[in-house]
C-alpha positions as semicolon CSV with decimal commas, in nm:
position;residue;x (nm);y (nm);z (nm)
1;X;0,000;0,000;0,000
2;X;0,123;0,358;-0,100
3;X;0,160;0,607;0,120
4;X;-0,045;0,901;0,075
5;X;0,026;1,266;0,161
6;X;-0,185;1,418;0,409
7;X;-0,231;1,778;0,285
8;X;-0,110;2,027;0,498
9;X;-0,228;2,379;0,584
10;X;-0,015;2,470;0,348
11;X;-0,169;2,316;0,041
12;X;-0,507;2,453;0,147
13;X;-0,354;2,793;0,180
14;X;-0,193;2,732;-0,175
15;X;-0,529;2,609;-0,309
16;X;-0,779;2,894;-0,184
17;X;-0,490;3,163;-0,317
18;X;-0,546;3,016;-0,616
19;X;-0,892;3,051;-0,692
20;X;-0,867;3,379;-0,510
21;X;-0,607;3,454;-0,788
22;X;-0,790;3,335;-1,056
23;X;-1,136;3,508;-0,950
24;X;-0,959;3,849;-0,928
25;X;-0,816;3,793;-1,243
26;X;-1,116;3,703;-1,416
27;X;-1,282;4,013;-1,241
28;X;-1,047;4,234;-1,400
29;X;-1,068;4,098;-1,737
30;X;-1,431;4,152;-1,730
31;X;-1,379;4,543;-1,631
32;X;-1,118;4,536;-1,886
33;X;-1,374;4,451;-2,148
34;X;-1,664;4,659;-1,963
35;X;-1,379;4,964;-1,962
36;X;-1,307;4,890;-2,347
37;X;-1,663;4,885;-2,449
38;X;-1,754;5,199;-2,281
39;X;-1,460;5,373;-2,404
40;X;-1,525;5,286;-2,786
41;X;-1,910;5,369;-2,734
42;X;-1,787;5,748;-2,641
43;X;-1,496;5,749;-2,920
44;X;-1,788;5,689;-3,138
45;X;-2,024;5,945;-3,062
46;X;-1,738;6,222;-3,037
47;X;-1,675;6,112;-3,387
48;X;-2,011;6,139;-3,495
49;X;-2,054;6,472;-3,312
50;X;-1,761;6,605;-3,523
51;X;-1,915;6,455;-3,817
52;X;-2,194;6,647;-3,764
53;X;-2,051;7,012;-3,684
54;X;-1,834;6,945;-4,042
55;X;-2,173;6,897;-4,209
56;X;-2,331;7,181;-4,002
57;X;-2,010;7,428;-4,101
58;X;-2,065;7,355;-4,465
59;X;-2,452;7,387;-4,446
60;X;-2,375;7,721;-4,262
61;X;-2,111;7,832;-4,567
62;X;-2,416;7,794;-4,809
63;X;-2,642;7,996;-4,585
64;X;-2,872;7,693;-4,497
65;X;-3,162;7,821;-4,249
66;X;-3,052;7,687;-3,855
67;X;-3,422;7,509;-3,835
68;X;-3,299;7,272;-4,127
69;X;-2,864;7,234;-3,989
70;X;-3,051;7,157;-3,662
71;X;-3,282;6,922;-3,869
72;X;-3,047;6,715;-4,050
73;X;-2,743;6,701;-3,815
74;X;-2,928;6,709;-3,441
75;X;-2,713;6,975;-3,325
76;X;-2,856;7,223;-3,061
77;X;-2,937;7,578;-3,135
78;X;-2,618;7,658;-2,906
79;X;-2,417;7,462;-3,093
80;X;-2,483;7,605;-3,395
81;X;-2,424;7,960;-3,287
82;X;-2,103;7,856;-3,119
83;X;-2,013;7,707;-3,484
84;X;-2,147;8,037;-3,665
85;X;-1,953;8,280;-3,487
86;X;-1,630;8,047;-3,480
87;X;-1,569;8,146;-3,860
């Protein structure tokens, strides 16, 4: 008959840091990703904000009433003026 270890306190201790290990690092990718996400979701609308005031600038070069840059770009009133008197 073999002899078998008796785990020590040590080997728990060694087990349960392990799983704490690997639950914190799991944890962190997850926030990683959550981080990521939210990050790209904001780069986006910037850029689409941007997008807009280019179209808005343009619309205001050919004289374009503000009822119809506000229309077809979803840009405040505000935001318009601030663009107007930028130029």
């Amino acid at each position: 008959m073999k002899n078998r270890a008796i785990p020590s306190d040590q080997d728990y201790f060694n087990e349960d840091s392990l799983k704490y290990y690997r639950d914190l690092k799991a944890s962190l990718a997850t926030r990683y990703e959550e981080g990521m996400e939210k990050g790209m979701e904001k780069g986006m609308e910037k850029g689409m904000e941007k997008g807009m005031e280019k179209v808005a600038l343009k619309m205001i070069q050919q004289n374009e009433p503000t009822e119809r840059i506000i229309a077809y770009t979803g840009l405040t009133e505000e935001q318009i003026e601030i663009l107007k008197n930028s130029q």
